[in-house]
Structures are given as C-alpha cells and as structure tokens.
Backbone as JSON Lines, residues from 0, in Angstrom:
{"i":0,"aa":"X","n":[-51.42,-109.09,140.73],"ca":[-50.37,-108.86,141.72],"c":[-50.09,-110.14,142.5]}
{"i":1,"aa":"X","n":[-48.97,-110.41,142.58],"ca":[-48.65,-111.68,143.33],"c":[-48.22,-111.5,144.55]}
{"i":2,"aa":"X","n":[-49.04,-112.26,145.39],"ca":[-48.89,-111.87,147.07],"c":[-47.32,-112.69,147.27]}
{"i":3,"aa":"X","n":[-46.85,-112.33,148.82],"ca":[-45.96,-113.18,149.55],"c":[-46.18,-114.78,149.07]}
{"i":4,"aa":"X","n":[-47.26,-115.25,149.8],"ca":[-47.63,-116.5,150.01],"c":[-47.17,-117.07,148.6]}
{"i":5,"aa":"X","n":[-47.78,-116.47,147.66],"ca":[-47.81,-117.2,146.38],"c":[-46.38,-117.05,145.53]}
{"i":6,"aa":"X","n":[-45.54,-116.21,145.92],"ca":[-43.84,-115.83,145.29],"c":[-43.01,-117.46,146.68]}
{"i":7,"aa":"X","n":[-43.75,-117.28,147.9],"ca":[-42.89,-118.46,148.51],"c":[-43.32,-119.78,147.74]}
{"i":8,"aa":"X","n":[-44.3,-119.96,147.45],"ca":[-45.35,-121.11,146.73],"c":[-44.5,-121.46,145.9]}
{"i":9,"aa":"X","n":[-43.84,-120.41,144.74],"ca":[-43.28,-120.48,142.94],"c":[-42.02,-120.6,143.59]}
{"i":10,"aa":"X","n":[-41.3,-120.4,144.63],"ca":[-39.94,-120.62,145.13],"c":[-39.92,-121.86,145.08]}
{"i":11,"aa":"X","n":[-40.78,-121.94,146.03],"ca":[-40.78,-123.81,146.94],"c":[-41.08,-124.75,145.29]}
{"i":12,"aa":"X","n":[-41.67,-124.5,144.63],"ca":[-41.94,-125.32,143.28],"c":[-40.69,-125.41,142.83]}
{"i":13,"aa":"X","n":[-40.24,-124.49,142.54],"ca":[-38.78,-124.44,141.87],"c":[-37.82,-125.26,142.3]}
{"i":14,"aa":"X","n":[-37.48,-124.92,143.42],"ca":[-37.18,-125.64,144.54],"c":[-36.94,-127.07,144.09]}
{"i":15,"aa":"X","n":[-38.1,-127.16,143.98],"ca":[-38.83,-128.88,144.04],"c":[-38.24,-129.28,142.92]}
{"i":16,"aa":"X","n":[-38.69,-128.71,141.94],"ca":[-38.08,-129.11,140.54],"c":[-36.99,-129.66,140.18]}
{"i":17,"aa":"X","n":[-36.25,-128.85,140.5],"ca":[-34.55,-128.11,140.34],"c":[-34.15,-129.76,141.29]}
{"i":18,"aa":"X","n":[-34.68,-129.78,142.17],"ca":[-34.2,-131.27,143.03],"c":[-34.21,-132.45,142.83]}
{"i":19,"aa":"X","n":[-35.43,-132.8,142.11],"ca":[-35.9,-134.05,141.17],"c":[-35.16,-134.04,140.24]}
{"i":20,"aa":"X","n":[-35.05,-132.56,139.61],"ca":[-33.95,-132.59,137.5],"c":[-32.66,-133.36,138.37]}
{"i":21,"aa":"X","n":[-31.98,-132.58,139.68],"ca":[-30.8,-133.22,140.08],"c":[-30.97,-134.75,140.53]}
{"i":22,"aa":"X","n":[-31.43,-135.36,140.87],"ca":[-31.83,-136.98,141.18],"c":[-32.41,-137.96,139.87]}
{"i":23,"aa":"X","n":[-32.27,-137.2,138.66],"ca":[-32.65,-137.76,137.73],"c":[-34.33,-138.09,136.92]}
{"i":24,"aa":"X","n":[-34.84,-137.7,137.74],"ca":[-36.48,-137.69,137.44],"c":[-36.38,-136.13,136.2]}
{"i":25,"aa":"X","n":[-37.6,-136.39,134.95],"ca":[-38.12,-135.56,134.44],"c":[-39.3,-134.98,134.45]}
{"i":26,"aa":"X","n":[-39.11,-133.72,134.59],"ca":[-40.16,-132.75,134.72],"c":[-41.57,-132.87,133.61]}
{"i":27,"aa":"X","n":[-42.26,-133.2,134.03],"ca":[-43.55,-133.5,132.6],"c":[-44.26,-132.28,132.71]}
{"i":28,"aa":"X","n":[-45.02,-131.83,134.12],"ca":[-45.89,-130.8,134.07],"c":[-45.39,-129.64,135.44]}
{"i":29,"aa":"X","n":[-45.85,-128.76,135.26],"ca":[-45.7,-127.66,136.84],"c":[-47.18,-127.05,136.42]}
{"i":30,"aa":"X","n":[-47.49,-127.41,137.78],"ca":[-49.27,-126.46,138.14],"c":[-50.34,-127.05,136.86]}
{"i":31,"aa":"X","n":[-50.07,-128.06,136.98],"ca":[-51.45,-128.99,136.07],"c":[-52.22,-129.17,136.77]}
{"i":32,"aa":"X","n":[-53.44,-129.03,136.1],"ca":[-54.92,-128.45,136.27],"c":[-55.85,-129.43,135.78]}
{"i":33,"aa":"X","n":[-56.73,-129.37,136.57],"ca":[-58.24,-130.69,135.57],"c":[-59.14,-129.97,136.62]}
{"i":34,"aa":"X","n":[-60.26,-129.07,136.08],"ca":[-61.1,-128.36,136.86],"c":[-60.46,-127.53,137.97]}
{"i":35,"aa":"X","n":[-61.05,-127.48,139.36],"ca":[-59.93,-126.84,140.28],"c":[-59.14,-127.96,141.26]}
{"i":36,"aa":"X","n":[-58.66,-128.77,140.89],"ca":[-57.76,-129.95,141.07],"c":[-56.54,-129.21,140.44]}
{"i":37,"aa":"X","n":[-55.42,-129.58,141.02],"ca":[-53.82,-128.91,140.85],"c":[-53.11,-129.74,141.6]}
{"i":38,"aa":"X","n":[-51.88,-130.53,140.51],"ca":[-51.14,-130.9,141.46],"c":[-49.61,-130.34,140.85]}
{"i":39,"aa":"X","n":[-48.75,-129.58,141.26],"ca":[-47.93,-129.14,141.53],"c":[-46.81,-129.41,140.52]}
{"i":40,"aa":"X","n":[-46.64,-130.36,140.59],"ca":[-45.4,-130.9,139.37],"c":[-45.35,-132.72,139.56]}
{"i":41,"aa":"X","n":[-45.48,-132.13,138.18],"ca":[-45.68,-134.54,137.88],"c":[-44.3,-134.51,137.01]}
{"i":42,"aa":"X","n":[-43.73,-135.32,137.7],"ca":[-42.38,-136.07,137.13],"c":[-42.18,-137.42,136.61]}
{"i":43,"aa":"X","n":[-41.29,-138.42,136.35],"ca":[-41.2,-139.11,135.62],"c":[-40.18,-140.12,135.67]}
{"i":44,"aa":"X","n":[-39.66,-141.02,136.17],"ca":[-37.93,-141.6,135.92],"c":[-38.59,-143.35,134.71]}
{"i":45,"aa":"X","n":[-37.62,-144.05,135.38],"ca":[-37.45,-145.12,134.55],"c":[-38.68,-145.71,134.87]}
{"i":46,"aa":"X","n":[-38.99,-145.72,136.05],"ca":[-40.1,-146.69,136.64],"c":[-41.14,-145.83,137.0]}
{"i":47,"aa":"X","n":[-41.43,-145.01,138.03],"ca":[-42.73,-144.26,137.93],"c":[-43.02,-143.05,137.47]}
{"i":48,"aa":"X","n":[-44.13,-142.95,137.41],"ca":[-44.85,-141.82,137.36],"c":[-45.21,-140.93,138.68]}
{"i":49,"aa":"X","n":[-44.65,-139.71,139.08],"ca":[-44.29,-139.28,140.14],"c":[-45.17,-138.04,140.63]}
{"i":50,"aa":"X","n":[-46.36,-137.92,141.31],"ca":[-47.56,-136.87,141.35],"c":[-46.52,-136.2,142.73]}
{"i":51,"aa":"X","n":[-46.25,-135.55,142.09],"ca":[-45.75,-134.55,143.96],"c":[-46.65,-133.34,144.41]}
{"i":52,"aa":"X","n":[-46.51,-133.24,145.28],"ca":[-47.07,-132.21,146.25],"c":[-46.27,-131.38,146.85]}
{"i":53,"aa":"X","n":[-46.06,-130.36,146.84],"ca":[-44.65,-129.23,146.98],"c":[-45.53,-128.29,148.24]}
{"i":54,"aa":"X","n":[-44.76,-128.25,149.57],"ca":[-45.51,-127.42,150.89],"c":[-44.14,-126.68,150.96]}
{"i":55,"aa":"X","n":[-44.71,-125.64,151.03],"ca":[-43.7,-124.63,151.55],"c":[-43.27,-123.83,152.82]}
{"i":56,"aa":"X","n":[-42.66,-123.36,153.28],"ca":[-43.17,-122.55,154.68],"c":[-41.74,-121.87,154.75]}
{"i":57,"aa":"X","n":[-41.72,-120.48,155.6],"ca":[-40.87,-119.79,155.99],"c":[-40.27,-120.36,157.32]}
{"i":58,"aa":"X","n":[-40.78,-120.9,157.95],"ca":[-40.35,-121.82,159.23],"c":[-41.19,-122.75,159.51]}
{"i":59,"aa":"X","n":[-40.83,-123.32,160.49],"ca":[-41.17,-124.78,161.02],"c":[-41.82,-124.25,162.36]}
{"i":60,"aa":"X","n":[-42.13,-123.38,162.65],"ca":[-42.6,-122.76,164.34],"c":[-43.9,-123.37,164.32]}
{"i":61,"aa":"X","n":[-44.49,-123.67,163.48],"ca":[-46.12,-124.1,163.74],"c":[-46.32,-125.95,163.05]}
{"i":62,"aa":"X","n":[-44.98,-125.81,162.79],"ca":[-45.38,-127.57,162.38],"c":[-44.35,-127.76,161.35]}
{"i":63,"aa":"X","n":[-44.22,-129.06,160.31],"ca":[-43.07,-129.68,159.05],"c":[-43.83,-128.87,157.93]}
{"i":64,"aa":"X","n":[-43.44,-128.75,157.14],"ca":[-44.46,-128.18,155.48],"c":[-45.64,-129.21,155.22]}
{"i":65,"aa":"X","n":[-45.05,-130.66,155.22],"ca":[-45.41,-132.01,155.18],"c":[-46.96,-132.36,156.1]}
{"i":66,"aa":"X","n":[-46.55,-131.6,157.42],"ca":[-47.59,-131.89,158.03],"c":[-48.88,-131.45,157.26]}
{"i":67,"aa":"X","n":[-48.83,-130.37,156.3],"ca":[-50.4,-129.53,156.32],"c":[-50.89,-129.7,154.64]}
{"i":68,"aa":"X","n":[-50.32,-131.62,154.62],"ca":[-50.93,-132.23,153.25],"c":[-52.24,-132.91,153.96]}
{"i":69,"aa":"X","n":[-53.42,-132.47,154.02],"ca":[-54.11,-132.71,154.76],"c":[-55.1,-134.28,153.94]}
{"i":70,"aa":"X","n":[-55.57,-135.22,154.49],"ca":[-56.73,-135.49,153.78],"c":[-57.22,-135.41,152.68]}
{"i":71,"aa":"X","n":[-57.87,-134.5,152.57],"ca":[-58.82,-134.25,151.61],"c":[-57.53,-133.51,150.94]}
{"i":72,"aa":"X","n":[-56.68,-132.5,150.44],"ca":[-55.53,-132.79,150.02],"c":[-55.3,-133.96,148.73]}
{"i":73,"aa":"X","n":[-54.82,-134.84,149.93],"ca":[-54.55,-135.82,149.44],"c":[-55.62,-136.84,148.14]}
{"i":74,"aa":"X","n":[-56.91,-136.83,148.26],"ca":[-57.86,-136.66,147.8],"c":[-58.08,-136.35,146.28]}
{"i":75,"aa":"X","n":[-57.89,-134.82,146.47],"ca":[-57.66,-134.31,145.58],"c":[-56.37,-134.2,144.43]}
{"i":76,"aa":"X","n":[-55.36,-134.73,144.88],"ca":[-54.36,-135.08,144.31],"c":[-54.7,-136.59,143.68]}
{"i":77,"aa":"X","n":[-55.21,-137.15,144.25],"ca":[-55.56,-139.06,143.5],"c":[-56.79,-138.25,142.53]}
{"i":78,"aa":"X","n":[-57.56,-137.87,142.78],"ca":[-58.18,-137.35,141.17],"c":[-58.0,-136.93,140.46]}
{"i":79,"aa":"X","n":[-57.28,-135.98,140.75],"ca":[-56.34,-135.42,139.4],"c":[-55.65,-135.82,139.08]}
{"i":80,"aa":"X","n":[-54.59,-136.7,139.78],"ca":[-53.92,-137.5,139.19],"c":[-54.63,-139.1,138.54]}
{"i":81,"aa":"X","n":[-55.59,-139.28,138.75],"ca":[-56.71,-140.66,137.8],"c":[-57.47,-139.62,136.46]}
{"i":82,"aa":"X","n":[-57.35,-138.17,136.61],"ca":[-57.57,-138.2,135.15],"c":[-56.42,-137.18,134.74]}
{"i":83,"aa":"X","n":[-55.12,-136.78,134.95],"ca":[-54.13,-136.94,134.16],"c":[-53.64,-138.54,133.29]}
{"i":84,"aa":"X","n":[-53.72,-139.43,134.06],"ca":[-53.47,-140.76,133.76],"c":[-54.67,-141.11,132.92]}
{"i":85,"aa":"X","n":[-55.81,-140.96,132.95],"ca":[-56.81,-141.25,131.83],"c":[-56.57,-140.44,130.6]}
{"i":86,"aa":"X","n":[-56.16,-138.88,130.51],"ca":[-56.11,-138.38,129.58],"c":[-54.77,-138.12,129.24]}
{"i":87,"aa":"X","n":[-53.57,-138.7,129.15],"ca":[-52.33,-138.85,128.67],"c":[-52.16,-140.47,128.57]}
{"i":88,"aa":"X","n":[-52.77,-141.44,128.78],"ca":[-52.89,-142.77,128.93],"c":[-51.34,-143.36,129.33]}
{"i":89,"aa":"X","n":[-51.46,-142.82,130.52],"ca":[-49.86,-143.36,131.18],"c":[-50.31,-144.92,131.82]}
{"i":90,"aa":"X","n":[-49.2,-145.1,131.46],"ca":[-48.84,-147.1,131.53],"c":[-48.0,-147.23,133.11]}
{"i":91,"aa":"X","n":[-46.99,-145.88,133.1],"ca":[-46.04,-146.59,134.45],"c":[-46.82,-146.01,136.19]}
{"i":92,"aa":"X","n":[-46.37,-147.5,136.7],"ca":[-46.64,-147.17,138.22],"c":[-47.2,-145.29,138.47]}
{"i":93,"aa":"X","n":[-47.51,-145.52,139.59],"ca":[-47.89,-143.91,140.25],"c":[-47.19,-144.48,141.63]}
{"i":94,"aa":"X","n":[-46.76,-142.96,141.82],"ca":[-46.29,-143.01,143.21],"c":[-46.49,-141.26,143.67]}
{"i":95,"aa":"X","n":[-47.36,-141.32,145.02],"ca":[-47.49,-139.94,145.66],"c":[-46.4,-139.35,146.41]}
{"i":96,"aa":"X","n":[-45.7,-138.3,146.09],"ca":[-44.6,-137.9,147.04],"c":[-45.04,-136.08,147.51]}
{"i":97,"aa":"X","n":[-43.84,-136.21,149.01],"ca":[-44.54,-134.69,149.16],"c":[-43.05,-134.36,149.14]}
{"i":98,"aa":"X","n":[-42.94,-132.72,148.73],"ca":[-41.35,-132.3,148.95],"c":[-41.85,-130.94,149.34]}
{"i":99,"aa":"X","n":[-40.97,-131.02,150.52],"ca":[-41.25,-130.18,151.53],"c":[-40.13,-129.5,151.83]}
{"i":100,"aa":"X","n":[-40.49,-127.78,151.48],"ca":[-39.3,-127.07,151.47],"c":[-39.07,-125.74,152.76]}
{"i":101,"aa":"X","n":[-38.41,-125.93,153.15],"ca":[-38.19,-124.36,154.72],"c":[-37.56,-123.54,153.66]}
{"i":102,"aa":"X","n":[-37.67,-122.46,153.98],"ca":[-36.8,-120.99,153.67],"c":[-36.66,-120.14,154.31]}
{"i":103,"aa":"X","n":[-35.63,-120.54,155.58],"ca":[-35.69,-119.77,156.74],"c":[-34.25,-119.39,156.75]}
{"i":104,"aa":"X","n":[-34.37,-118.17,157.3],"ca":[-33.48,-116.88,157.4],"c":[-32.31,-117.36,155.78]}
{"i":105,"aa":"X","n":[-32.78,-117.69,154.66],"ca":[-31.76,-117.72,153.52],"c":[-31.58,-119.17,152.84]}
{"i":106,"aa":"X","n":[-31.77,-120.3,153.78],"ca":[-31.56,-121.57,154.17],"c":[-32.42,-122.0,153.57]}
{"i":107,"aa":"X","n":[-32.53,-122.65,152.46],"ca":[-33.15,-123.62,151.92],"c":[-33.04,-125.38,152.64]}
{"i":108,"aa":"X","n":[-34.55,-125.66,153.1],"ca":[-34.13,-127.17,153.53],"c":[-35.37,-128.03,152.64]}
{"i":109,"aa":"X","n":[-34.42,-128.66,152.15],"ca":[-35.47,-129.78,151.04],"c":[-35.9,-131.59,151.36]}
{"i":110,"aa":"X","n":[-36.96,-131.86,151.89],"ca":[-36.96,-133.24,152.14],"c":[-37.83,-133.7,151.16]}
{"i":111,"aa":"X","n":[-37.58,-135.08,150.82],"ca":[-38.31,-135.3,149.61],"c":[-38.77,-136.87,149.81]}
{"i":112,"aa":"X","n":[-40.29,-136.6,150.36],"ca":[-40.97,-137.84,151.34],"c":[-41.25,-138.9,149.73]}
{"i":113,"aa":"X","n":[-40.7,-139.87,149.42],"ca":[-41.66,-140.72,148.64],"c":[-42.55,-141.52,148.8]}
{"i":114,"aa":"X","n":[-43.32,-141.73,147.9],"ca":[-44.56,-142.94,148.16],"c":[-45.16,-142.41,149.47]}
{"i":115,"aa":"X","n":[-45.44,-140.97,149.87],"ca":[-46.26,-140.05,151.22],"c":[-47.48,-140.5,151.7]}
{"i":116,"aa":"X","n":[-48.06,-141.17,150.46],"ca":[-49.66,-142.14,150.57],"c":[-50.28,-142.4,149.84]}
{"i":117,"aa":"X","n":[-50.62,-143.53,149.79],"ca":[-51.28,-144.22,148.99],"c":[-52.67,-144.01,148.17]}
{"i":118,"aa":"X","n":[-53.05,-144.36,147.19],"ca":[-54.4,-144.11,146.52],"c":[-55.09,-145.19,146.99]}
{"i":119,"aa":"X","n":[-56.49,-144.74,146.82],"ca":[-57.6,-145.92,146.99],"c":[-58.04,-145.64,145.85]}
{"i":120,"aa":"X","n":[-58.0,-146.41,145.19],"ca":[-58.6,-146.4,143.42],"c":[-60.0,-146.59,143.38]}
C-alpha cells in the first residue's frame, strides 16, 4: 500500500524528470540503488553527469524542500554516486543538484539548485 508521503515522493520525481527531459538533460536512472543508498534520478547532458536529489513538500510552512537535504544526506548521495560511477565506468564530470518541488493547493513550484554541493572524494 502506498502511503501519502510516498505518492507526493513519485509526484515530486516525476516532476523532476519531466523538467530536466524539458531542459535537455537525459534520464539514465529513477530510484537507483547500491545497498540502502538511493539517489533519485541520475541524468546526463553533453557535459555532466547529473546525481539529483528530488525534496518534495506540500508547503513551505516549515522550511524550502531544499532545506531538509541534510548532511549526511548528502553523504550518502557521494557514495552512491562513487559506486554508480565505478560500476557503469562513467568518464563525464559529476555534478550534485537538488530539485525541489511545492505542491501546494494544485501549484506545482519547481527550482532546480545546480552543483547544491560538492563531493569530498
């Protein structure tokens, strides 16, 4: 059974997707996995390799979507993304982005932070 949380989650992904296909980036993976490491959707253009992080929220009353990529988060996204890149042996740049989506009262609002933070390799 799929809760609330997790139908706003597959929105906000979509979301995400659907926004990058329009800006020209290609979709490589959605909800790729390496142990319990997940990062959301890895995209693709001429030049990088694009690890995003997709936050969702019904409103902004308690903070941005953006805000609650926490740390360790982040963390966990540079490992999974160092062994997606070990085990597909990708050559282009990495770049971390967060896209951060509201869905309040109908209103879709999409910001799409690039390069959000950096790896320590």
């Amino acid at each position: 059974m799929e809760t609330t949380k997790k139908r706003t989650g597959n929105t906000g992904e979509e979301i995400a997707a659907d926004y990058l296909i329009s800006k020209g980036y290609r979709i490589l993976e959605r909800n790729w996995r390496a142990g319990h490491w997940e990062i959301d959707l890895i995209a693709e253009n001429d030049r990088w390799l694009v690890i995003v992080e997709v936050k969702t929220r019904k409103s902004t009353l308690f903070g941005e979507p953006e805000d609650f990529v926490t740390l360790q988060k982040q963390r966990n996204l540079i490992r999974a993304a160092a062994n997606y890149i070990w085990r597909t042996q990708q050559t282009k740049e990495v770049r971390f982005d967060i896209i951060s989506v509201v869905l309040q009262s109908g209103v879709q609002g999409v910001k799409h932070i690039e390069d959000a933070f950096q790896p320590r390799w």
